[in-house]
C-alpha positions in Angstrom: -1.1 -0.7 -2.0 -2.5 -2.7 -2.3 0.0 -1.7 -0.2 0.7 2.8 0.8 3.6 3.9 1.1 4.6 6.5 3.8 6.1 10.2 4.1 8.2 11.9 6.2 6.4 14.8 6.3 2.8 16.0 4.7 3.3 17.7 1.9 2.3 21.2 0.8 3.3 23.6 -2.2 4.4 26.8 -0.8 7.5 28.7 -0.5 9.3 28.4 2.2 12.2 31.1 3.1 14.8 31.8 1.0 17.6 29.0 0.5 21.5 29.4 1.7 24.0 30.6 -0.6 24.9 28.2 -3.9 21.5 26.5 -3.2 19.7 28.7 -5.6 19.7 27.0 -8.8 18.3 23.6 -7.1 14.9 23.1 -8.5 13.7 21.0 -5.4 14.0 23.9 -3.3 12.4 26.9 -5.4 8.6 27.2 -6.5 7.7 24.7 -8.9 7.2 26.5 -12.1 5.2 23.7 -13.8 1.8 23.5 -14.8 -0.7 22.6 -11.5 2.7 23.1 -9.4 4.1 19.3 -9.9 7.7 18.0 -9.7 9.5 19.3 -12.1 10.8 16.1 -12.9 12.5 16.8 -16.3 15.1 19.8 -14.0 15.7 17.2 -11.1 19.3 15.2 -11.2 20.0 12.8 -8.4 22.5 15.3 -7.3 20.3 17.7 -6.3 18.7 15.2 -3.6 20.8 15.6 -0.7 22.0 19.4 -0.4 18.2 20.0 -0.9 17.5 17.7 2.0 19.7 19.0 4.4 19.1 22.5 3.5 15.4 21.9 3.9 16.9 20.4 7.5 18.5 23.6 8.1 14.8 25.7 7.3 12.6 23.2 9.0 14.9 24.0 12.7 14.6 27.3 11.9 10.8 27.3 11.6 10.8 25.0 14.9 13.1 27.7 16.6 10.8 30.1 15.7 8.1 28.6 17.7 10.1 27.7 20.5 11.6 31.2 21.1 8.5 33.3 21.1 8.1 35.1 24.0 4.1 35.4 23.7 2.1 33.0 26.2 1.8 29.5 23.8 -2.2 29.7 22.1 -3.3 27.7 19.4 -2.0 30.0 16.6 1.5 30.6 17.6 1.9 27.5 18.8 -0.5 24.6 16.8 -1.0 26.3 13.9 2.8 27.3 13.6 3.8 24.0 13.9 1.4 22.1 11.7 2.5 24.9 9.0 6.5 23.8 9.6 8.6 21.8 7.6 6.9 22.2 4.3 10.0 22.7 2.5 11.1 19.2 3.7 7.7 17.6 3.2 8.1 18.9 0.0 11.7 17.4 -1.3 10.9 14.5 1.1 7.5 13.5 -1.0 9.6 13.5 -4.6 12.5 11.9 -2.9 10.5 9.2 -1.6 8.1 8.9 -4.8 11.1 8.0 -6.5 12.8 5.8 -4.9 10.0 3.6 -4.5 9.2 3.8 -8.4 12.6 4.8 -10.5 15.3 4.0 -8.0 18.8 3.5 -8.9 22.2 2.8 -6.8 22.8 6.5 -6.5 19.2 7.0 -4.6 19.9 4.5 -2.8 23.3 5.4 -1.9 21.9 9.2 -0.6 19.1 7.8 1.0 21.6 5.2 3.2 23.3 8.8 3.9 20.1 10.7 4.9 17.8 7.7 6.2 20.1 8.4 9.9 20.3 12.3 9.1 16.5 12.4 8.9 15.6 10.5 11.9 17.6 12.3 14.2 16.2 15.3 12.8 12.6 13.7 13.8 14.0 12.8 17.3 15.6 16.6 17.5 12.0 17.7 17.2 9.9 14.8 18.8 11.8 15.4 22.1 12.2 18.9 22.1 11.1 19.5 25.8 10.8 23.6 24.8 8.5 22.7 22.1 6.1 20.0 23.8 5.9 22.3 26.8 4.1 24.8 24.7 2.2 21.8 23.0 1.4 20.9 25.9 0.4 24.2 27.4 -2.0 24.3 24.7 -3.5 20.7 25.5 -3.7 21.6 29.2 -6.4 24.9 28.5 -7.7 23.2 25.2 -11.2 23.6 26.0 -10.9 27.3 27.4 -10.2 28.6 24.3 -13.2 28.7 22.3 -11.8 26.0 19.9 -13.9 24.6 17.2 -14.2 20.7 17.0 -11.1 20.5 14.3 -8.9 22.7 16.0 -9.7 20.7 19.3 -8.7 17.6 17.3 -5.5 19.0 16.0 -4.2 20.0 19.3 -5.3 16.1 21.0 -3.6 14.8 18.1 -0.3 16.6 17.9 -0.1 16.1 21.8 -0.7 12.2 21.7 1.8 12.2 18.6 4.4 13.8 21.1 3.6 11.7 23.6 4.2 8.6 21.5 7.2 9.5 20.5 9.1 9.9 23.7 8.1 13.6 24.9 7.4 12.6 28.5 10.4 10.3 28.8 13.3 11.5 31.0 16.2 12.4 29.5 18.4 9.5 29.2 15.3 7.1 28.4 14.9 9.4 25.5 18.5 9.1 24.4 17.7 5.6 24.5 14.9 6.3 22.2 16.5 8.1 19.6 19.1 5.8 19.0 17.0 2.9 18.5 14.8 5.3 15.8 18.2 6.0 14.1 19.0 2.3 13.9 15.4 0.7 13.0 15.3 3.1 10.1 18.5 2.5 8.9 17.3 -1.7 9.4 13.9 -1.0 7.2 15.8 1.0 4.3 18.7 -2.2 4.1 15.8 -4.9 4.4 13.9 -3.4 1.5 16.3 -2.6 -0.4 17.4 -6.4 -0.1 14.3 -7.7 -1.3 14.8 -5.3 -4.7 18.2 -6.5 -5.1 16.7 -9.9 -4.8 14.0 -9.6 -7.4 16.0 -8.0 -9.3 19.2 -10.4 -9.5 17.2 -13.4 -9.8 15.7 -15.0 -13.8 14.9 -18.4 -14.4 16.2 -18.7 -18.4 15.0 -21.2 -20.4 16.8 -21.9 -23.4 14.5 -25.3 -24.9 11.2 -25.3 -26.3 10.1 -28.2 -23.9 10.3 -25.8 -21.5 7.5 -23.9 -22.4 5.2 -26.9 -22.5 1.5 -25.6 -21.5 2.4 -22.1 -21.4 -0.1 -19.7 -23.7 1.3 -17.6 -26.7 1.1 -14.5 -24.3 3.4 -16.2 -21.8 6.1 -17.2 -24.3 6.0 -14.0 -25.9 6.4 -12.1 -22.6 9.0 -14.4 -21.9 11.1 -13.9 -24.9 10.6 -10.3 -24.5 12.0 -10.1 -21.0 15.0 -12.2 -22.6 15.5 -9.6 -25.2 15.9 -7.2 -22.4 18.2 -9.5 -20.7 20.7 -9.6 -23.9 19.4 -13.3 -24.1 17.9 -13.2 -27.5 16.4 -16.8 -28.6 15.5 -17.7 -25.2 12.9 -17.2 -22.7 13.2 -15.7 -18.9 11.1 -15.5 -16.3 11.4 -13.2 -13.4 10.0 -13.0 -9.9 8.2 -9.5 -10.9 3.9 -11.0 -10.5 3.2 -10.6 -14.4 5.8 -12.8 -15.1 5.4 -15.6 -12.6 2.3 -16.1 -11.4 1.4 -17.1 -15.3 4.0 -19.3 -15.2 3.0 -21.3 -12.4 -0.7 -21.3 -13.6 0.1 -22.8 -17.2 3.7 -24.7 -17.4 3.5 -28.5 -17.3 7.1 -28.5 -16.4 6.6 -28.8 -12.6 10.5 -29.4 -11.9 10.6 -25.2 -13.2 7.3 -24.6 -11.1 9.0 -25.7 -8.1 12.2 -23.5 -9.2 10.6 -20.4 -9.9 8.2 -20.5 -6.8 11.3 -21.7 -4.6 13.2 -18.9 -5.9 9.9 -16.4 -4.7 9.6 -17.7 -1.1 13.3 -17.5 -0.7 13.9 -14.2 -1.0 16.0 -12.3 1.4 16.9 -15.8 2.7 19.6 -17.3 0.4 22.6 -16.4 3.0 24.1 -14.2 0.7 25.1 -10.6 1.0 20.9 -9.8 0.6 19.7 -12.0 2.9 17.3 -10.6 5.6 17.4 -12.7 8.8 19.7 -10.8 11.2 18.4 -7.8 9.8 15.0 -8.4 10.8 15.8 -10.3 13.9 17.5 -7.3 15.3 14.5 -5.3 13.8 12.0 -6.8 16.2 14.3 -6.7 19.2 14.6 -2.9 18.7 10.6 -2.2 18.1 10.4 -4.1 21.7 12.7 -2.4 23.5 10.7 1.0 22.4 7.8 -0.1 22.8 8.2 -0.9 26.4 10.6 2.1 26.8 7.4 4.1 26.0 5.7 1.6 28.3 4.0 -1.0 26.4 4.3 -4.5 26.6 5.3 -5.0 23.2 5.2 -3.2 19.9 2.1 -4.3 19.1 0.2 -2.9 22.2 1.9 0.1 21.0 0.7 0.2 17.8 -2.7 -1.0 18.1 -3.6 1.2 21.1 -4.2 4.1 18.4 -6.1 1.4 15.7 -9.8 0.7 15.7 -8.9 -3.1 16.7 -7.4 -1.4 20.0 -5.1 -4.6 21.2 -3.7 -8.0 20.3 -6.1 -9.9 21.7 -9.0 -8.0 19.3 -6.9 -8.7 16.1 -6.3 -12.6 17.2 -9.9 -13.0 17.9 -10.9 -11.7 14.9 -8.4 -13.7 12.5 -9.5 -16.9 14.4 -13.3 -15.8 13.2 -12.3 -16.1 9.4 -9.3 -19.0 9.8 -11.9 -22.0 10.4 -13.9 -21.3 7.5 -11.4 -20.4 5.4 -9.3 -23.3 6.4 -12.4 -25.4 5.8 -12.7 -24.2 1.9 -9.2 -24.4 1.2 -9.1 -28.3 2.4 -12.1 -29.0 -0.2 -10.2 -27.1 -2.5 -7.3 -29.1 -1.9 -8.6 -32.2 -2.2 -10.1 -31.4 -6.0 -6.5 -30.5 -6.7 -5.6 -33.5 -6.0 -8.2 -35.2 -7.3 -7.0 -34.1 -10.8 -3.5 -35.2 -10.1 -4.5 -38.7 -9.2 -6.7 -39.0 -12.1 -4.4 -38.1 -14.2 -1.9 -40.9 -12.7 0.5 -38.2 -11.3 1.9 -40.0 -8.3 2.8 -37.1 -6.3 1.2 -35.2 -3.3 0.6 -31.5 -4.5 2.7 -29.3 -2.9 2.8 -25.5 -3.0 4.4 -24.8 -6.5 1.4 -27.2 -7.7 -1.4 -25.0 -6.8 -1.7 -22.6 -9.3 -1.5 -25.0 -12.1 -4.3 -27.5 -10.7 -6.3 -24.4 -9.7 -6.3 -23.4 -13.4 -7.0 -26.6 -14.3 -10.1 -26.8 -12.2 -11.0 -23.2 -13.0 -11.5 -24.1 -16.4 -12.8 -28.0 -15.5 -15.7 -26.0 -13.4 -16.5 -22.9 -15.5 -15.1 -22.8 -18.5 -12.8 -20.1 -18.0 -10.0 -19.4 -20.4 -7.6 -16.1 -19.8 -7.4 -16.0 -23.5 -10.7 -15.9 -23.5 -11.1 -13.1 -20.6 -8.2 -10.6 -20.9 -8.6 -9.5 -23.7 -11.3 -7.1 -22.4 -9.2 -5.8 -19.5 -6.7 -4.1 -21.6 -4.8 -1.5 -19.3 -6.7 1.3 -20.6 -10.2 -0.1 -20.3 -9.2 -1.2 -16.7 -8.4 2.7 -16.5 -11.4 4.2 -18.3 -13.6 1.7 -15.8 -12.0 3.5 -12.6 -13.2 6.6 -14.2 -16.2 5.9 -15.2 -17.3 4.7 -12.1 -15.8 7.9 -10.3 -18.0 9.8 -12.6 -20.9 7.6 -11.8 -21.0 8.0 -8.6 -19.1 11.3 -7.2 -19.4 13.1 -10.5 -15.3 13.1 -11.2 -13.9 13.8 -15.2 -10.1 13.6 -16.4 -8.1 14.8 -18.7 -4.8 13.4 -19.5 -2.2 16.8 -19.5 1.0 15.2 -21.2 2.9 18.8 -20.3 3.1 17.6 -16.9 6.1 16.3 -16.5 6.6 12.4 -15.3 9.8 11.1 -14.3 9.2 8.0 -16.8 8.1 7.5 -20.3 5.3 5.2 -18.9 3.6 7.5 -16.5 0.6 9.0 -17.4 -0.8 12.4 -16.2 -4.4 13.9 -15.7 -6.1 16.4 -14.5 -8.9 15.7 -11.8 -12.2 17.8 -12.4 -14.7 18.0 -9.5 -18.5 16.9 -10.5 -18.9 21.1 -10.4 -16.2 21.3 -13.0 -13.4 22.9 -10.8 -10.2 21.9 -10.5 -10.1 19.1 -7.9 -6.3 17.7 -8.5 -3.6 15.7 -10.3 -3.6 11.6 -11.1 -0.2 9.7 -11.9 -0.9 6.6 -12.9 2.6 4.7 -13.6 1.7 0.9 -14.6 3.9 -1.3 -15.1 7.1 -3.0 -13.8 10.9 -2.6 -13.8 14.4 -2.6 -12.0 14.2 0.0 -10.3 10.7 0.0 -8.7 9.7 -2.0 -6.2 7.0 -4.8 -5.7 3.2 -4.4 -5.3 1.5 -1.7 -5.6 0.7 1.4 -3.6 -0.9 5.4 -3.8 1.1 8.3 -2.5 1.5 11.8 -2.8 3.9 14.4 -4.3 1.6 16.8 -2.4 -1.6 16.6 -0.2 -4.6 18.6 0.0 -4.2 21.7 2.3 -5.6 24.7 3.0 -3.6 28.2 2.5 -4.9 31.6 3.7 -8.0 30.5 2.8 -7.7 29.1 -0.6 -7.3 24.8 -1.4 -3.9 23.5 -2.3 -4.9 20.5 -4.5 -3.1 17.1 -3.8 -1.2 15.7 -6.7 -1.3 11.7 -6.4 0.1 8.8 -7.9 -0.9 5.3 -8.3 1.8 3.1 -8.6 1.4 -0.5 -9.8 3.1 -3.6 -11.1 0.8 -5.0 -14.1 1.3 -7.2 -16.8 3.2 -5.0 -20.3 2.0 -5.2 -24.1 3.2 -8.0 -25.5 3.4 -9.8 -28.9 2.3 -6.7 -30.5 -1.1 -6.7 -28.2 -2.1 -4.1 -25.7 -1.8 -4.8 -21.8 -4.0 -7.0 -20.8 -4.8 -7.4 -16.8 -5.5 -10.3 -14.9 -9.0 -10.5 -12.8 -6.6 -9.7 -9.8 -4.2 -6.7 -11.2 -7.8 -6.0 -12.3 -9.2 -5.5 -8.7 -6.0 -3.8 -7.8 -6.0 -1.1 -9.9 -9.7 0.3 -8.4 -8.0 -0.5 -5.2 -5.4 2.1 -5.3 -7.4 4.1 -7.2 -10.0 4.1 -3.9 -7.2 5.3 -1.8 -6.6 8.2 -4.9 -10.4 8.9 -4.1 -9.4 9.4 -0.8 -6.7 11.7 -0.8 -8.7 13.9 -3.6 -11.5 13.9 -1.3 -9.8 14.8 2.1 -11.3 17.7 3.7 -9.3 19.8 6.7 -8.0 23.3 7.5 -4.6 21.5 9.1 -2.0 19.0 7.7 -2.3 16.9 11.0 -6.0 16.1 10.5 -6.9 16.4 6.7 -6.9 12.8 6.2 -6.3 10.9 9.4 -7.7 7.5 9.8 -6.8 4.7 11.9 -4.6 2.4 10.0 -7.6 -0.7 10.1 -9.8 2.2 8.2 -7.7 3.7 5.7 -8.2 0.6 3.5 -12.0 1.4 3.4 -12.0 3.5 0.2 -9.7 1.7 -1.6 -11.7 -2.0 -1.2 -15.1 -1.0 -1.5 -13.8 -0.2 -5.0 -13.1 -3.2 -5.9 -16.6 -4.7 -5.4 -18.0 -2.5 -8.2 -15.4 -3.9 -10.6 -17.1 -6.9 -11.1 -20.8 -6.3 -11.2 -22.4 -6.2 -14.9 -23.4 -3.0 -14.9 -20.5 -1.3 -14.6 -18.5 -4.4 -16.9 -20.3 -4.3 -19.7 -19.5 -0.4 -19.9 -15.9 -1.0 -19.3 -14.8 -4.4 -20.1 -14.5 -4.1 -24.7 -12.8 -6.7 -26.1 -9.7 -4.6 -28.0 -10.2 -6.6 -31.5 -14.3 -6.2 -32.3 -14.9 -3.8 -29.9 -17.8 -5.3 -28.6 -18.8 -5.3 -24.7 -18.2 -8.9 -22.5 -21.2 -10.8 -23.3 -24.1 -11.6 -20.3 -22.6 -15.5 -20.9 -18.8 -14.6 -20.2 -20.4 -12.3 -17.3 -22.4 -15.5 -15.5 -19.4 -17.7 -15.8 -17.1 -15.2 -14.4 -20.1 -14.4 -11.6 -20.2 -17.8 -10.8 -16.6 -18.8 -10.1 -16.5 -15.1 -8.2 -15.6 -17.5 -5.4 -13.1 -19.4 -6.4 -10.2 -20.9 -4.6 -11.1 -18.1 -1.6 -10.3 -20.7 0.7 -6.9 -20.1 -0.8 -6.4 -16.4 -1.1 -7.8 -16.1 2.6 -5.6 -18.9 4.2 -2.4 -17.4 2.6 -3.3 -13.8 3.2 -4.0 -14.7 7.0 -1.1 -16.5 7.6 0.9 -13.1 6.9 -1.5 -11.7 9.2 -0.8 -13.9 12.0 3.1 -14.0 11.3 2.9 -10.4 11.5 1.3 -10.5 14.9 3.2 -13.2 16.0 6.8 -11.3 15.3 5.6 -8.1 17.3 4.0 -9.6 20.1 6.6 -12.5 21.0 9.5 -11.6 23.7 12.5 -10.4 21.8 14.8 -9.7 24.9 17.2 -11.7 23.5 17.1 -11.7 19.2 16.1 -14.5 17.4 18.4 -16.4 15.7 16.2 -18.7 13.9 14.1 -16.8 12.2 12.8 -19.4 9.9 12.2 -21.6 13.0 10.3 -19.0 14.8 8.7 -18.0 11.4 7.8 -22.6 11.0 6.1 -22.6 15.0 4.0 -19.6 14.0 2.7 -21.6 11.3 2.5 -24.8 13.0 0.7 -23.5 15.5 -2.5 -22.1 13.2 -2.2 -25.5 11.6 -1.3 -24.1 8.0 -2.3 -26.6 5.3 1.6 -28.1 4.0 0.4 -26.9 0.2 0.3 -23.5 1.3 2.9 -20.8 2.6 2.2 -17.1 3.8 1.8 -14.9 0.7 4.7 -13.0 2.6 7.0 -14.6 4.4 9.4 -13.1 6.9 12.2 -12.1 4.7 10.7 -10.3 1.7 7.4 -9.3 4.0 7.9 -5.6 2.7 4.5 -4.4 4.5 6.1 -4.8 8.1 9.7 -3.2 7.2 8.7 0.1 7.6 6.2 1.2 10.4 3.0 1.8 8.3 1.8 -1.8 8.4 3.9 -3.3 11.2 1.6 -5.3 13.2 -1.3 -4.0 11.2 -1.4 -6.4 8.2 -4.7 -7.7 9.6 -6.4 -4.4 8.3 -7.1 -5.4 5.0 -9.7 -8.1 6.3 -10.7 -5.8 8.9 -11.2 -2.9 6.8 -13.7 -5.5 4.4 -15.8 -5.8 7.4 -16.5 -2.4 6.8 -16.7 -2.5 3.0 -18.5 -5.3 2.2 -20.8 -3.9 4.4 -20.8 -0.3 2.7 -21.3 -2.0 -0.5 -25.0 -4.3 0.9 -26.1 -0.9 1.3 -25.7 0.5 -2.2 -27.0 -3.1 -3.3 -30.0 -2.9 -1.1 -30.8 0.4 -2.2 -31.5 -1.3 -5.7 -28.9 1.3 -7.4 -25.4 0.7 -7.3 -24.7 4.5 -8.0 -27.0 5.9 -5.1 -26.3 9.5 -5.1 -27.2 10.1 -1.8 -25.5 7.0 -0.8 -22.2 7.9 -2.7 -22.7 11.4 -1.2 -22.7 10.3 2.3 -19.9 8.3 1.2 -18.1 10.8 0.2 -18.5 13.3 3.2 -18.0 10.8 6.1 -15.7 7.8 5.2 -13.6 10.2 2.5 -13.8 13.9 3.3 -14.4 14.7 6.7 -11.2 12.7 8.3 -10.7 16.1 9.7 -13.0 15.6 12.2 -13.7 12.2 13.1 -12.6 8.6 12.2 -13.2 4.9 12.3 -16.4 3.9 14.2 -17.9 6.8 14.4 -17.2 8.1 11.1 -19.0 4.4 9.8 -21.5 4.9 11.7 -22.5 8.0 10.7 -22.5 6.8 6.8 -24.4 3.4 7.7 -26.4 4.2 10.8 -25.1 1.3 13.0 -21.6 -0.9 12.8 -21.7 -3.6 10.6 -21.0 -7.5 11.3 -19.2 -10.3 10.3 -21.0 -12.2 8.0 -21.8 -10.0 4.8 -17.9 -10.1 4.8 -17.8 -14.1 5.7 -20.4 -14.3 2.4 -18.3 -12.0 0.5 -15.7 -14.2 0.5 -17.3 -17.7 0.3 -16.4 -18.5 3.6 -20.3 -18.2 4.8 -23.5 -19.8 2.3 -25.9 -17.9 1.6 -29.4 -18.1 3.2 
């Protein structure tokens, strides 16, 4: 994910009991007779979606009344362990439901999931506040430590008891009334905003029908372009979408800067063109709603309520620590600025750069400084070497193999399948990978599940994962070819793959629960190996002479590792404090400017004019759903904690440390089960990190 996207339910394989009448011919609700137990994605018709979801409903209430009705004292079996073993059936159907509607959506998934969004949530509040069922929860909690539990199952039960608690189990009756209706509406809220922000994405193409409007841009570009017209039924002209491939080059190489500005205006505007997708009410109302249940659940504001569970513990912790990285990044991104404008002036452009004018002057000094050329760099990041250099350095340092298994079925042509073999050579689980962009996925990228790790009757369930990303297409006859940043991305989400493969845990609750300023450990420490030579020049072939990136490429690319940071950092913690700012301002009465109160956020950090927010408020997907909703700050948290990890594979003199990647391995990605953030650091490090291996990472900090 770099952005992950959320579930319902965890998700498990196994049968649950038998389906209603006229139900039985539904392949989301019988075992999946495919190989390794994955979707069957080649039997599943969009019909099938929502009489599977409300008959998985109809089972998971059952399994729930089960619980509640049995007569025997409440212990940790027939209570805990029942419960953490419900709803599979709807974990199940929920996980390929969700899987593709975030990557192969269409107006009929969309049209079921506006029917089951409000169907599903009050199913959640049905069982969140059933007062039967958190009395025997919290029967269990009460004795918890008079019955012999082991440290996981002690975990389990404090877990599924704060969970209840957070979600309105203590509340009286009409406060939870209260509650449930403002979960029904908020999700309803995040399925319309994102689903906005595709529609806008989507709808939107800057065609360009003269030759003098490709002035500066590369063959690649041009070619891409006239492709994407093809697709458009514009053949003979060239379009350019707001998908990244398509542009981000654009703004880095066309000399037309009147189209810069039109593309990139088009970018930041989305959700915001007062049309029938536009986002401000929407989101307005949004942030009213998360107030009022926050304090209904007695917090201050929704992000109290959120961080209260995160290693950053309260808004004051996350301010404090995006203040830390602001002044030097703010700092760099002045000097960078000013060499930006440098160019302009001595080039006799009499204009002040503005935003659209970045990328194109950073290019410029890119290749001014180091003698960078993308044509000269890409073509050793094809998509499959990017892809054979996450594996390799799996195999380096936890022992990992694949094998692609094209009888798995995908739900695209694109998607690629394999099989994960542990360093022992069992069967650890199954990789999507699913590359590149179109209509109906949305932006970024992000790692899921179609099923988790689990434990049943003694034997592993093996998690089948997908990575999900947004890179650039062959072109021109040529092979993929990533950028240095889809680059870093894809052994980003493939961290958080690692992850999920990894997770170790007898129960669903706890097999891989971090705190959300943690969970973007695995996948970002990844991303540091990317770059270093030793693991480049094993990866990184050029796709014409097959030859490895030469030691000179390597040095210039090592020495502009810290280029326009000052850049990336300032527009990445913008979002960050926008995010704050939205859930810890006083919403009593909704906003009604949103792009005002979005302006004085900005104002008030002092954000360089040339720069905006990488997300702004309308199309800031992270925060429409709950999973990063006043917890975009975590990336920069979380590389804290992996620039940190990674100094100590450095010191150690070998950057595939086996007892280092094995300590790794069993604290930060297997043993979630039993312990998280801090503690789980410091047992893999021996002491919490600091700030300024980070602050160097970056450039924001010289050297000594």
């Amino acid at each position: 994910m770099k952005n992950m996207f959320l579930l319902f339910f965890l998700t498990v394989f196994v049968l649950s009991p038998a389906c209603s009448d006229g139900l039985s011919d539904n392949p989301l609700l019988s075992d999946f007779n495919t190989p390794f137990g994955a979707p069957p994605f080649d039997e599943i018709d969009d019909e099938h979606f929502l009489p599977a979801i409300e008959e998985a409903i109809r089972v998971h209430k059952l399994e729930i009344d089960a619980i509640t009705n049995n007569s025997e004292p409440p212990d940790f079996e027939n209570t805990i362990v029942a419960y953490d073993n419900a709803g599979e059936l709807l974990g199940r159907v929920n996980a390929v439901f969700g899987g593709l509607r975030g990557a192969e959506t269409n107006p009929r998934l969309q049209e079921i999931a506006r029917e089951t969004t409000p169907m599903l949530s009050a199913h959640s509040n049905s069982i969140s506040m059933n007062e039967e069922l958190f009395s025997r929860i919290e029967s269990v909690y009460n004795q918890r430590f008079d019955l012999g539990l082991d440290a996981e199952q002690l975990r389990v039960v404090e877990m599924y008891y704060r969970d209840f608690e957070r979600n309105g189990a203590t509340l009286s009756e009409d406060k939870q009334e209260q509650l449930k209706k403002l979960n029904e509406r908020m999700s309803m809220l995040s399925l319309q905003l994102s689903e906005n922000v595709l529609a806008e994405t989507n709808d939107f193409k800057m065609i360009m029908e003269s030759e003098e409007d490709l002035a500066g841009l590369p063959p690649s570009v041009i070619s891409a372009a006239s492709e994407a017209a093809g697709r458009e039924g514009q053949e003979g002209k060239w379009v350019i979408t707001l998908h990244k491939p398509s542009w981000i080059p654009f703004l880095q190489y066309s000399e037309r800067r009147d189209l810069r500005e039109k593309i990139y205006t088009a970018f930041i505007m989305q959700g915001n063109n007062n049309n029938d997708n536009d986002n401000k009410e929407l989101f307005a109302e949004l942030m009213q709603l998360r107030q009022q249940m926050a304090q209904l659940l007695g917090f201050d504001n929704y992000a109290d309520y959120f961080l209260d569970i995160q290693m950053a513990q309260n808004p004051a912790n996350v301010y404090d620590f995006l203040n830390q990285v602001w002044e030097p990044a703010v700092a760099r991104a002045t000097r960078e600025r000013d060499l930006k404008q440098a160019i302009i002036d001595r080039e006799g452009g009499d204009f002040k750069l503005e935003a659209w004018d970045w990328w194109y002057y950073a290019e410029k000094l890119r290749q001014e400084m180091y003698e960078l050329d993308d044509d000269e760099v890409n073509p050793y990041f094809t998509i499959e070497n990017v892809r054979n250099g996450n594996f390799l350095l799996a195999n380096k340092l936890f022992g990992l193999t694949f094998e692609e298994q094209p009888e798995i079925p995908v739900y695209h042509e694109e998607v690629e399948a394999f099989e994960v073999f542990d360093r022992d050579g069992s069967h650890l689980g199954i990789l999507y990978i699913d590359p590149h962009p179109r209509p109906g996925k949305r932006g970024g990228a992000w790692c899921g599940t179609y099923r988790s790790g689990s434990w049943d009757n003694g034997e592993r369930v093996s998690p089948i994962v997908t990575i999900v990303m947004n890179f650039s297409r062959p072109t021109g006859g040529k092979p993929a070819m990533l950028s240095w940043d889809e680059t870093t991305t894809y052994f980003h989400e493939f961290g958080h793959a690692l992850h999920n493969f990894f997770a170790e845990g007898r129960y669903r609750r706890t097999a891989r629960s971090v705190p959300r300023d943690f969970v973007e450990l695995p996948s970002q420490i990844l991303e540091n190996w990317a770059g270093e030579p030793e693991l480049l020049k094993e990866y990184a072939i050029h796709y014409e002479t097959g030859e490895p990136i030469p030691d000179e490429l390597i040095s210039r690319l090592r020495r502009a590792e810290h280029f326009n940071q000052g850049f990336m950092n300032v527009e990445y913690l913008a979002s960050a404090f926008l995010d704050m700012d939205w859930h810890t301002a006083d919403h009593e009465n909704m906003v009604a400017d949103v792009t005002g109160f979005e302006e004085e956020s900005m104002r008030r950090i002092g954000l360089p004019s040339e720069i905006l927010p990488r997300w702004r408020t309308t199309y800031f997907g992270h925060i429409f759903g709950t999973g990063y909703a006043a917890g975009y700050y975590v990336y920069r948290w979380a590389g804290v904690l992996d620039a940190d990890a990674f100094m100590a594979f450095k010191d150690s003199g070998d950057l595939f440390n086996q007892e280092l990647s094995e300590r790794f391995r069993k604290y930060i990605l297997a043993e979630n089960n039993l312990r998280e953030g801090m503690d789980a650091y410091v047992r893999f490090r021996g002491f919490e990190p600091s700030i300024e291996p980070f602050l160097i990472q970056k450039g924001l900090l010289e050297r000594d």
